[in-house]
C-alpha positions as CSV (number, residue, x, y, z in Angstrom):
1,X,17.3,12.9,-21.7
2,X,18.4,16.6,-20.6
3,X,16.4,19.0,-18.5
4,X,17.2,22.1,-17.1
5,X,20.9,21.1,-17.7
6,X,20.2,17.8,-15.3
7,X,21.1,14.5,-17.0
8,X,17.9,12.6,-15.8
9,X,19.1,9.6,-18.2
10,X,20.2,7.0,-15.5
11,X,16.0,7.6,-13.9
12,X,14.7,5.9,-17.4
13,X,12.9,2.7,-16.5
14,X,13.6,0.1,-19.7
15,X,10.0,-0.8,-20.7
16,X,10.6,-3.0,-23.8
17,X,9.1,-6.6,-23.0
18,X,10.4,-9.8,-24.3
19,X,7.9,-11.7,-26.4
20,X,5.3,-14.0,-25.0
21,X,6.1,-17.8,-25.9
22,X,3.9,-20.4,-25.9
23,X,4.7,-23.5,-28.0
24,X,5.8,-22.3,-31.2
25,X,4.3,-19.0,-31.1
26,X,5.7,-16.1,-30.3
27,X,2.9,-12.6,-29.5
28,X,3.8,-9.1,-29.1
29,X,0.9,-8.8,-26.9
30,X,0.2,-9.9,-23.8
31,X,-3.9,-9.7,-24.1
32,X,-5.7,-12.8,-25.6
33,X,-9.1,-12.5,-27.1
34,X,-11.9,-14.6,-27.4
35,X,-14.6,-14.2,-30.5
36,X,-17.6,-15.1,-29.0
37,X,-21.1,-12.8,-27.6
38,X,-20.5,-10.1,-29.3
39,X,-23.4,-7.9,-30.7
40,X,-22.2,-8.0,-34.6
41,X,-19.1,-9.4,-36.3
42,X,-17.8,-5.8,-37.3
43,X,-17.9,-4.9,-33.6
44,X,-16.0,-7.9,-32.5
45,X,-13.2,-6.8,-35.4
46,X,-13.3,-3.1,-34.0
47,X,-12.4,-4.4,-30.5
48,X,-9.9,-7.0,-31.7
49,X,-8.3,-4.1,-33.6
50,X,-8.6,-1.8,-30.2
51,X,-7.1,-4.9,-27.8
52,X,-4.1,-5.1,-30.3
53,X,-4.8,-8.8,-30.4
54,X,-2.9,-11.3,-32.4
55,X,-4.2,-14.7,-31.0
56,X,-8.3,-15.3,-30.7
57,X,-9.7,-18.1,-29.2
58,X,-12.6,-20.4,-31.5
59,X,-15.0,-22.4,-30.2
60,X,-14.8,-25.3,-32.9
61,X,-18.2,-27.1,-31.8
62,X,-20.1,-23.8,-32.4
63,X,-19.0,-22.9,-35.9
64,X,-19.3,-24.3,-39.3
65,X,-16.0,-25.5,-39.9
66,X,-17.0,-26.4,-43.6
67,X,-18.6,-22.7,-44.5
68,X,-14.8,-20.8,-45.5
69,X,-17.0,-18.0,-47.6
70,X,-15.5,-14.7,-47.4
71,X,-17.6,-13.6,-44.7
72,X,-17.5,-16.8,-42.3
73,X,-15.3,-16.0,-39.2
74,X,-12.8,-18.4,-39.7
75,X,-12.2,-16.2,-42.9
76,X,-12.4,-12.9,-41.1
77,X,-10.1,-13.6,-38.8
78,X,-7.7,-14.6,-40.9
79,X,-7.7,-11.9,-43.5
80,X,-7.3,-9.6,-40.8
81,X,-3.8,-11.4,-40.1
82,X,-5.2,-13.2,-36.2
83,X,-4.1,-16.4,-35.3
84,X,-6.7,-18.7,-34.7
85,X,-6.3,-20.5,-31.7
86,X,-9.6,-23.2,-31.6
87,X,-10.8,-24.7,-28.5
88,X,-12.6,-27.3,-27.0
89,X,-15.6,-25.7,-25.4
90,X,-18.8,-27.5,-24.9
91,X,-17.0,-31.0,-24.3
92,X,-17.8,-32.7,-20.9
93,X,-15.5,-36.2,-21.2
94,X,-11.8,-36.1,-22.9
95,X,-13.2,-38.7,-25.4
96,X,-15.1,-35.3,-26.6
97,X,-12.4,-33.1,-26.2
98,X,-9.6,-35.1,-28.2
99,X,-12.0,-35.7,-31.1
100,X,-12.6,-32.3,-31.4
101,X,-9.3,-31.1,-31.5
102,X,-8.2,-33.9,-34.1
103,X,-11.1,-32.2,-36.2
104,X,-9.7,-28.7,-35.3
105,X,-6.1,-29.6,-36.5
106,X,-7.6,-31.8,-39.7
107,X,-10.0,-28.6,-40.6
108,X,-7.0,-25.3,-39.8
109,X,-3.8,-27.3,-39.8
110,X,-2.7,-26.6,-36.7
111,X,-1.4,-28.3,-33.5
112,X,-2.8,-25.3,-31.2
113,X,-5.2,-26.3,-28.9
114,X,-7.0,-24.4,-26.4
115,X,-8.5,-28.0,-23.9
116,X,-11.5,-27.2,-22.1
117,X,-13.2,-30.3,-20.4
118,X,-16.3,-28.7,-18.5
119,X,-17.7,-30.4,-15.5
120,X,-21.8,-29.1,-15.5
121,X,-23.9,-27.0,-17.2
122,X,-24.4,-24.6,-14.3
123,X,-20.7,-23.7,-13.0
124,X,-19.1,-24.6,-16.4
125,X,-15.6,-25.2,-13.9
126,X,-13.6,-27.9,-15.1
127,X,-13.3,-31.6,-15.0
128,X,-9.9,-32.2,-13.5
129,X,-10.3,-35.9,-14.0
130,X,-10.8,-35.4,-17.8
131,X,-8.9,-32.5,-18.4
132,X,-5.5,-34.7,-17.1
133,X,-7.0,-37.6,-19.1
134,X,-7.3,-35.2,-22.2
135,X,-4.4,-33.1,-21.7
136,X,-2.2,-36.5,-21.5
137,X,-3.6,-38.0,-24.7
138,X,-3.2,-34.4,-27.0
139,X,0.0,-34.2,-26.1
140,X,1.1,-37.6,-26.9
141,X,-0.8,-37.1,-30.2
142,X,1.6,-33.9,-30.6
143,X,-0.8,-31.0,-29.5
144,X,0.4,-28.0,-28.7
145,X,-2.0,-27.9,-25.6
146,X,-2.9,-24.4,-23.3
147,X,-5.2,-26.0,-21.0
148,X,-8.3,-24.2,-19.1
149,X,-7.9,-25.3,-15.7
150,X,-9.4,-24.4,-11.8
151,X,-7.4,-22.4,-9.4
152,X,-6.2,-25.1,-8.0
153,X,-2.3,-25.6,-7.5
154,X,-1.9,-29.0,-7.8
155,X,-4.2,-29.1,-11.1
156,X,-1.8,-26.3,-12.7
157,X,1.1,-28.3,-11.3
158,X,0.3,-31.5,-13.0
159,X,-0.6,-30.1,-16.5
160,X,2.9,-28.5,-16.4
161,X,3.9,-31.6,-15.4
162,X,2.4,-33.4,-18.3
163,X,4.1,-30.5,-20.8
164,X,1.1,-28.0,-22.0
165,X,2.4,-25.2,-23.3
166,X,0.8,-23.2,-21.0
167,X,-1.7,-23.4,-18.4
168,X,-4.7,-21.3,-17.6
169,X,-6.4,-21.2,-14.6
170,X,-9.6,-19.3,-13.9
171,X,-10.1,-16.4,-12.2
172,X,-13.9,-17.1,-11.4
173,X,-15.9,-19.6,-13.7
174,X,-16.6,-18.4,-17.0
175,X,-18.6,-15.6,-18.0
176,X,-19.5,-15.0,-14.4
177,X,-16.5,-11.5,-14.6
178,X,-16.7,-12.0,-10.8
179,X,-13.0,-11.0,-11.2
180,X,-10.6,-12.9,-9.4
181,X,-12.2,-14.3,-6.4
182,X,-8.9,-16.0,-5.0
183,X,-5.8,-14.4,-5.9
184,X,-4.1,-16.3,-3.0
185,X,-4.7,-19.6,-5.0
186,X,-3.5,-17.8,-8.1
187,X,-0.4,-16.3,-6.5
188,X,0.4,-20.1,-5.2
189,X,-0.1,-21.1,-8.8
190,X,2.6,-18.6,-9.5
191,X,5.1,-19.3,-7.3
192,X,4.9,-23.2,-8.0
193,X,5.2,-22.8,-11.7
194,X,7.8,-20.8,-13.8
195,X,8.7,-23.0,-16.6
196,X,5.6,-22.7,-18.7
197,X,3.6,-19.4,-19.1
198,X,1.1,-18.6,-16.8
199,X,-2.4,-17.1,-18.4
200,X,-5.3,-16.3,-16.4
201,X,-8.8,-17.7,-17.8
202,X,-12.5,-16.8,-17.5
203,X,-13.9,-14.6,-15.0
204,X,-12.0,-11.2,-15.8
205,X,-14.8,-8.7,-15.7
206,X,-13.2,-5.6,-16.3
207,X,-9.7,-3.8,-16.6
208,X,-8.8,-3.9,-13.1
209,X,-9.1,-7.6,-12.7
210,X,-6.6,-8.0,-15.7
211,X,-4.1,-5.6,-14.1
212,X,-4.5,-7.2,-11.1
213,X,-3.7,-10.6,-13.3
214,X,-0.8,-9.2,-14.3
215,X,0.7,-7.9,-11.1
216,X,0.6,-11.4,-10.1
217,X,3.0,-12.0,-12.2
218,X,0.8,-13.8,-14.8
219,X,1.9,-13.6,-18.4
220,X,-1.0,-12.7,-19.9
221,X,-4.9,-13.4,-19.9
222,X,-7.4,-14.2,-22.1
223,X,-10.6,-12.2,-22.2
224,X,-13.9,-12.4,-24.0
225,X,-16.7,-11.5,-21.8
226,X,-15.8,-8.7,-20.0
227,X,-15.3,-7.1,-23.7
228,X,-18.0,-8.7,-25.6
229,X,-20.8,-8.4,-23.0
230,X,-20.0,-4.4,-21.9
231,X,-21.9,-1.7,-23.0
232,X,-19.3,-0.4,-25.5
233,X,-17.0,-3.4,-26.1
234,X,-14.6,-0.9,-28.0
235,X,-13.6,0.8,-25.3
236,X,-13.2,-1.9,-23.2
237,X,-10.7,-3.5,-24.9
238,X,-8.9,-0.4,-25.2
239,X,-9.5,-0.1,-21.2
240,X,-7.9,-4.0,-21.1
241,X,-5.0,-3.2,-23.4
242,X,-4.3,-0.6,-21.5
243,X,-4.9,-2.5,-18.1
244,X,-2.3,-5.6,-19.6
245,X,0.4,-3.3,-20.2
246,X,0.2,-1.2,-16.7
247,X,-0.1,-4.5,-14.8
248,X,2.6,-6.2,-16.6
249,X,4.9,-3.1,-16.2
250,X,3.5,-3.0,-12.5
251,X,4.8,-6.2,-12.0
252,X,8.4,-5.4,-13.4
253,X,8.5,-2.4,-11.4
254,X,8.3,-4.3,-8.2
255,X,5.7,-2.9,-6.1
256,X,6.5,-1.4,-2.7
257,X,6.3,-3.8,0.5
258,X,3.1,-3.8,2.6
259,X,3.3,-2.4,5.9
260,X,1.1,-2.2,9.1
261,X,1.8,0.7,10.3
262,X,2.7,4.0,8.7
263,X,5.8,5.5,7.4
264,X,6.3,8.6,6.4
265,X,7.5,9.3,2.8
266,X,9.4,12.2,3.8
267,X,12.7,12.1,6.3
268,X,11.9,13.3,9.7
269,X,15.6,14.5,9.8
270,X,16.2,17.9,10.3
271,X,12.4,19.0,10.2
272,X,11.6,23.0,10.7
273,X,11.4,23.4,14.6
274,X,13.6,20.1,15.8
């Protein structure tokens, strides 16, 4: 690019991104969605649509997996061309949690499984306990496993261990968009773990925490809440779109290091009057 007869060429900052991989998938996006809370079905397509989603999370123990009518969601979703990624939500043992995936893949044909193993009804955080159990036994079964997890290193460490295709710890539990309440644990997670992607889960309550996500160095995140639940759900996802692709090319970039004190961003050198 010319201006003013300077070639500015060489100041162009590449912005094209690989493609996010996890298992056999590959997404041009960087923004998972979930499908759930949102005030009408056409709303929940209208922010899909404006989140440039391609993979949307389904919560197999809270739909009629038998009901394939034109208008069911499992339908929807897929005429609209979104890959379905079903999930385990509402399970409390892995016993739950591996039967309910088996029906997932028997009912949609797919390996994709998004494990959730919840501990309690009131902080819905996860059963670590279970989750390994679960994680261990879906993957052996051939599961294609992105498993919900706490912020907890070790936890993270373990199911990449075990080979999920990715792991996704919480920003704060779900539904709660408390944002993320300890992004030194998530930084940890990060710098422990670089072979499998990296997606934040639950507690995003707005744009900023999913640029903040992203900054991290996270590879994506999945949010339903914080679009579902807002007063215009449309334009939040636009706002997280948006968010994704500032904090992933934040992260990129390479932000500037913190400093205690100071520093000017113009030279002292040869200042009028010295």
């Amino acid at each position: 690019m010319k201006g003013h007869g300077i070639d500015t060429s060489q100041w162009q900052v590449e912005v094209e991104d690989a493609p996010l991989r996890i298992g056999p998938l590959e997404l041009h996006t960087r923004l998972l969605m979930g499908s759930s809370g949102y005030p009408n079905v056409q709303t929940m397509l209208d922010a899909l649509e404006a989140a440039g989603a391609e993979l949307v999370t389904v919560a197999i123990r809270r739909i009629n997996l038998r009901d394939r009518s034109e208008e069911s969601l499992l339908a929807l979703l897929e005429r609209h061309g979104y890959q379905i990624l079903p999930n385990t939500a509402g399970c409390y043992t892995a016993r739950e949690a591996v039967l309910v995936a088996q029906l997932a893949r028997e009912a949609l044909e797919t390996n994709l499984i998004k494990l959730e193993v919840i501990g309690d009804d009131e902080t819905l955080l996860p059963d670590v306990e279970q989750l390994l159990k679960a994680a261990r036994e879906l993957i052996n079964d051939g599961f294609v496993v992105l498993a919900y997890a706490n912020d907890d290193p070790i936890t993270c460490r373990k199911l990449a261990d075990l080979g999920c295709a990715a792991v996704m710890p919480l920003a704060s539990p779900i539904g709660s968009g408390m944002g993320l309440v300890n992004p030194y644990n998530l930084h940890l997670i990060r710098e422990m773990i670089d072979e499998v992607p990296l997606i934040v889960d639950a507690g995003i309550g707005t744009a900023s925490d999913a640029a903040m996500a992203m900054e991290l160095g996270y590879d994506g995140v999945l949010v339903n809440s914080a679009i579902s639940q807002a007063e215009h759900p449309v334009l939040m996802a636009r706002a997280v779109r948006h968010a994704v692709e500032a904090g992933r090319l934040a992260f990129k970039a390479g932000r500037m290091p913190r400093r205690f004190y100071a520093r000017p961003s113009s030279p002292m050198e040869g200042r009028v009057g010295h």
